[in-house]
C-alpha positions in Angstrom: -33.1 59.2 -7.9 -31.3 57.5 -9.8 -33.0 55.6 -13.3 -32.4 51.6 -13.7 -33.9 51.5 -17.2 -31.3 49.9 -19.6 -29.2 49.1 -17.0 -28.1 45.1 -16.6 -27.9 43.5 -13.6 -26.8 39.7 -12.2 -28.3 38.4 -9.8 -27.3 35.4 -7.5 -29.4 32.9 -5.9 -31.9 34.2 -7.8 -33.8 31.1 -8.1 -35.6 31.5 -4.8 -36.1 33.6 -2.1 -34.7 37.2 -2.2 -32.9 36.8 -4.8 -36.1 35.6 -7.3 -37.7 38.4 -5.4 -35.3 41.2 -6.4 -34.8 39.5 -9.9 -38.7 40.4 -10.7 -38.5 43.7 -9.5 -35.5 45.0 -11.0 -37.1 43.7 -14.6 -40.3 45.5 -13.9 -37.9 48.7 -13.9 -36.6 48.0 -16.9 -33.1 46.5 -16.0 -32.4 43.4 -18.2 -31.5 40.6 -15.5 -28.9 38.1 -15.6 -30.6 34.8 -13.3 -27.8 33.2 -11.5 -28.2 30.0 -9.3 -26.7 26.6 -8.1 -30.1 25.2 -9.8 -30.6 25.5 -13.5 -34.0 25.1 -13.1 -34.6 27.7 -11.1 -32.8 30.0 -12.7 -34.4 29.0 -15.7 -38.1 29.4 -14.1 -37.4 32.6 -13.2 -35.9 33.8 -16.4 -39.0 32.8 -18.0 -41.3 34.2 -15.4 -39.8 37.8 -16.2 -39.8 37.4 -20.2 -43.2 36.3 -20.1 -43.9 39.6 -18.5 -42.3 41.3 -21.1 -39.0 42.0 -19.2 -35.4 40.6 -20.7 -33.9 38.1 -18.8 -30.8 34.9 -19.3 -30.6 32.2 -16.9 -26.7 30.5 -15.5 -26.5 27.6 -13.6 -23.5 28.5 -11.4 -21.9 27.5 -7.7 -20.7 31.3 -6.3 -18.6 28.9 -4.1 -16.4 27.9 -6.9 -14.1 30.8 -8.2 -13.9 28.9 -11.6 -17.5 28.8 -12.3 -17.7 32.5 -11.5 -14.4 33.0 -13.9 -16.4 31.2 -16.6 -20.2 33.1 -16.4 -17.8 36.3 -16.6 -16.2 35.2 -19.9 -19.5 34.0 -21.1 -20.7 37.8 -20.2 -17.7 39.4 -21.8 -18.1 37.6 -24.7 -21.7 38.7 -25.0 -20.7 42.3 -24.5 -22.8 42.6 -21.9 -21.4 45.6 -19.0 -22.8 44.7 -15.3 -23.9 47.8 -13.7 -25.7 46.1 -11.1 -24.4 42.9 -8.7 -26.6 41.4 -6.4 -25.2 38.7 -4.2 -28.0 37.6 -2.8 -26.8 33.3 -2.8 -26.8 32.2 1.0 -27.0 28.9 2.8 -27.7 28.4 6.5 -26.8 25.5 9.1 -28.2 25.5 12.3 -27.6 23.3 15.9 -25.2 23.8 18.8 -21.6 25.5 17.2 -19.2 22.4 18.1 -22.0 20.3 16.2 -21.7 21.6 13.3 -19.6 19.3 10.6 -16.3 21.8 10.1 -17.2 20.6 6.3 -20.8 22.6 6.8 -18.6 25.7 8.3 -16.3 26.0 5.1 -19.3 25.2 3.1 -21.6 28.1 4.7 -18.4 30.9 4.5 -17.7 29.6 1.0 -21.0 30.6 -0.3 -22.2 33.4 1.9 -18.6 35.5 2.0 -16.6 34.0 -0.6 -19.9 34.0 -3.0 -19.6 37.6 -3.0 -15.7 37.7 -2.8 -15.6 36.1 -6.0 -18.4 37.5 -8.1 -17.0 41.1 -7.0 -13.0 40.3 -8.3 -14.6 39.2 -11.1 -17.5 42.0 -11.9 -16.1 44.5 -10.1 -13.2 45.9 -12.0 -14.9 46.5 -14.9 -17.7 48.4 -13.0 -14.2 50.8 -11.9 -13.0 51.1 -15.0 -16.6 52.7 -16.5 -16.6 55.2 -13.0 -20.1 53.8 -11.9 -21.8 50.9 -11.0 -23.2 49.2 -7.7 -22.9 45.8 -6.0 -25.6 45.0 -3.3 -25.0 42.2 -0.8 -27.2 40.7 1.3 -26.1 40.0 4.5 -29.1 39.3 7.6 -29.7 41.1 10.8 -27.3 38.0 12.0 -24.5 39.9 10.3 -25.5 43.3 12.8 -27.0 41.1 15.7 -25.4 37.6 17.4 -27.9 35.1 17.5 -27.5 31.4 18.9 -27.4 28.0 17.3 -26.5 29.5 14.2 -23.0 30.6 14.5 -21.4 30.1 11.1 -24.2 31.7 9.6 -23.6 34.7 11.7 -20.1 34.6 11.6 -19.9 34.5 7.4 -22.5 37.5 7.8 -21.2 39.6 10.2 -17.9 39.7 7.5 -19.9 40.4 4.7 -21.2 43.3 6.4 -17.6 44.5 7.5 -16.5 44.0 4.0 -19.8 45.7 2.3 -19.0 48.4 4.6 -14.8 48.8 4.1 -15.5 48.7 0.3 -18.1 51.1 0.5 -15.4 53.7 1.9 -12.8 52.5 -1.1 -14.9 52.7 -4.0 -17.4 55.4 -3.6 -14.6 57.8 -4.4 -14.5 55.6 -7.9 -18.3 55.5 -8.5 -18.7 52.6 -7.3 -22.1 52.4 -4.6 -21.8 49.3 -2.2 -24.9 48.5 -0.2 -25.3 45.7 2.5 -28.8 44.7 2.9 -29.6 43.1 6.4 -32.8 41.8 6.6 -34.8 39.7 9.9 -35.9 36.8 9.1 -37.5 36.2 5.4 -40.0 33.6 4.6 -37.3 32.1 2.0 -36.2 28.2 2.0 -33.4 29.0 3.6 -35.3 28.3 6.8 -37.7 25.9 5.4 -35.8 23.9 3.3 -34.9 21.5 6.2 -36.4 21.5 9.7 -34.1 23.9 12.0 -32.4 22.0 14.7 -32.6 24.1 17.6 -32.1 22.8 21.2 -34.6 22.1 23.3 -37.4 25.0 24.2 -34.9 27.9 23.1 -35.1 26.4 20.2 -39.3 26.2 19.7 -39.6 29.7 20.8 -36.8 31.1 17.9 -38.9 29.2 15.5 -42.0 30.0 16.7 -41.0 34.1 15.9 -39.3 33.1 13.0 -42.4 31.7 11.7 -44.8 34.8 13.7 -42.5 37.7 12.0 -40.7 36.4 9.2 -41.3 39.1 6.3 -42.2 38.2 2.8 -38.9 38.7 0.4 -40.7 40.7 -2.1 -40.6 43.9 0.8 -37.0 42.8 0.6 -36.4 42.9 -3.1 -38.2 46.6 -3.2 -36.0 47.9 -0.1 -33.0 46.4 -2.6 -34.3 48.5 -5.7 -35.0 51.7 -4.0 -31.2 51.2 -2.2 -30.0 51.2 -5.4 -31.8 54.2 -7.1 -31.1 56.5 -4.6 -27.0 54.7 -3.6 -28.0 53.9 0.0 -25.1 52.2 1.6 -27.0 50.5 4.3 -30.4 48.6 4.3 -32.1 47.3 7.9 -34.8 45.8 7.4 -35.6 44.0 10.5 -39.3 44.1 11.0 -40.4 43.0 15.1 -36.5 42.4 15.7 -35.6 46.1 15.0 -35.3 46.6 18.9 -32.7 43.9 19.3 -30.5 45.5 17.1 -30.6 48.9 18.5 -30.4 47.7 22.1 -27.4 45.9 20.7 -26.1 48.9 19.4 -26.3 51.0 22.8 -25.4 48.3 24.9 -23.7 45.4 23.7 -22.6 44.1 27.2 -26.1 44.2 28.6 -27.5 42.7 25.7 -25.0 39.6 25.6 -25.9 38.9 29.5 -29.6 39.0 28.9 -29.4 36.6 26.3 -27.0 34.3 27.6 -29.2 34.3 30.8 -32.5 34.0 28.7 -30.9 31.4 26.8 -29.5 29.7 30.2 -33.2 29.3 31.6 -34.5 28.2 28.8 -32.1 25.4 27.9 -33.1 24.3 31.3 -36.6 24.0 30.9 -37.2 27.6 32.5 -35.9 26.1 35.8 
């Protein structure tokens, strides 16, 4: 087991969600926490929510998107002569509606924070981390990056490549002492689906809400699957609650699971007709 006290970590969209989620729990092991999101506010209440508990925390305002804003927090951590030994990308954004609905401005937008989020905070924190022999950078991905599911197609498609990516740099750097872990959790009770009703065609639609509401888990079971990955360098996290079957029968049968969905999905986009 490996020990996390001392350690410092950053953490993306860590103003909500997961990411707050893992923020608190890697300060209450000891790890001073670097609070990273698009929302200075945020980042700033959750900073303060872990000093006022006694742990050591400093909040950014910063858009994972945007390779210059990432450039810059890593100057502004250079400069403070502050090592990262732990990355969390944990920033994500969802769209949801029929795939040739979606604006190709909400694609790019979706891939630039969900994939290129991570791209960039790993060019940037990454090398260091190589240079010292050790480190580890966890990103979050979604059972939708193991698992295709409908009406949300960039979403799975930006997390289906950060698993394939988690997973190729996990064979590169482990060599280096490097540990990267991709974290693939069901459905989380996060904003993420909240923030903005899910538009979802007709009764398909009501009944993926409907289990998303049932079986969503809380992110906190998340953030402590996240800290135990990291103390003992596990590689993979699934973390899929009531969906756990879909992914194994996916897994065993990929071509039998794609025509039982499309023909589930078929019958009811038709009403059940």
């Amino acid at each position: 087991m490996r020990a996390l006290r001392g350690l410092t970590a950053l953490v993306t969209g860590a103003g909500s969600g997961i990411g707050r989620a893992t923020s608190l729990a890697l300060a209450r092991e000891g790890v001073r926490v670097h609070v990273a999101d698009i929302d200075p506010a945020r980042a700033a209440s959750v900073a303060d929510e872990i000093t006022t508990a006694g742990g050591s925390a400093q909040s950014h305002a910063v858009d994972v998107a945007d390779p210059a804003a990432v450039a810059a927090l890593d100057d502004a951590l250079r400069a403070d002569g502050e090592p990262i030994a732990i990355l969390v990308n944990s920033a994500g954004i969802l769209a949801t509606g029929p795939a040739e609905e979606i604006e190709l401005a909400e694609w790019q937008r979706i891939f630039g924070v969900n994939l290129f989020g991570a791209v960039h905070t790993i060019r940037a924190f990454a090398p260091p981390m190589l240079e010292r022999g050790t480190g580890h950078i966890v990103n979050v991905a979604s059972l939708a990056g193991l698992v295709p599911f409908p009406f949300v197609a960039p979403y799975t498609a930006s997390k289906f490549a950060l698993v394939g990516m988690s997973q190729a740099m996990c064979m590169e750097l482990a060599h280096r002492g490097v540990t990267v872990t991709a974290v693939c959790p069901g459905a989380v009770r996060t904003g993420l689906y909240t923030a903005k009703p899910m538009t979802l065609p007709g009764e398909a639609g009501e009944r993926i809400v409907g289990l998303i509401d049932r079986y969503a888990l809380p992110p906190e079971r998340i953030a402590r699957d996240i800290v135990r990955a990291i103390r003992k360098r596990r590689t993979l996290v699934v973390r899929a609650g009531p969906a756990r079957p879909l992914w194994t029968f996916y897994g065993l049968a990929p071509r039998l699971f794609l025509w039982l969905s499309r023909t589930w999905l078929g019958r009811a986009l038709r009403g059940g007709r």
